[in-house]
C-alpha positions, 0 to 999 in steps of 0.5 A, spaced: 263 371 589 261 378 591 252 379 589 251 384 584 248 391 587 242 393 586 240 399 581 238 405 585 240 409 579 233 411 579 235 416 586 240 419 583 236 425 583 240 431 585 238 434 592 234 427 593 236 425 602 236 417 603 234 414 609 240 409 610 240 404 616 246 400 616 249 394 619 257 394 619 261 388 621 257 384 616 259 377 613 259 380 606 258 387 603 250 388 600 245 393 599 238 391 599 231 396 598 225 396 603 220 401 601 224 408 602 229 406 606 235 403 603 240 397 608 246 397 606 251 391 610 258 392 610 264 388 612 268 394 615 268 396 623 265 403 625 270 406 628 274 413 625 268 413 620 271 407 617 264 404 616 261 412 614 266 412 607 265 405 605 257 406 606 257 411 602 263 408 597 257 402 596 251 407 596 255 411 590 256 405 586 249 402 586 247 410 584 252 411 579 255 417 582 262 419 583 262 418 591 264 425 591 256 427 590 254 423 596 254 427 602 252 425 610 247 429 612 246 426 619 246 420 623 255 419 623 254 415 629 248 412 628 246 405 625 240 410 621 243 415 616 241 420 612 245 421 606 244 427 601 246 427 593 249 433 590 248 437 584 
């Protein structure tokens, strides 16, 4: 059975910019909140931005916002992101 994800509704503010690290090849898909940083596993492997669209497919599902409002700000290639939501 899948964990629930975490509410983070409460930054779903418009122009807010996360700090995601993430951990791709995951045993399972989770998100988990550390002070300002959000970890977010997934399952996905990182290549051709496979692991980039399922983070943020994840990320806008904790948020309560369409996917389409999250953007990457930075970090395509790296473990540390840093994902922008729109207005």
């Amino acid at each position: 059975m899948a964990e629930p994800l975490p509410d983070l509704s409460d930054l779903a503010v418009p122009g807010t910019r996360l700090a995601v690290r993430v951990t791709p090849r995951a045993a399972r898909n989770r998100i988990a909140r550390e002070g300002d940083t959000v970890k977010v596993w997934v399952t996905t492997v990182p290549e051709d931005g496979k692991a980039n669209a399922a983070v943020q497919k994840l990320l806008a599902k904790a948020l309560g916002i369409p996917k389409s409002r999250l953007s990457l700000d930075s970090g395509a290639t790296a473990r540390d992101k840093v994902f922008r939501i729109e207005g």
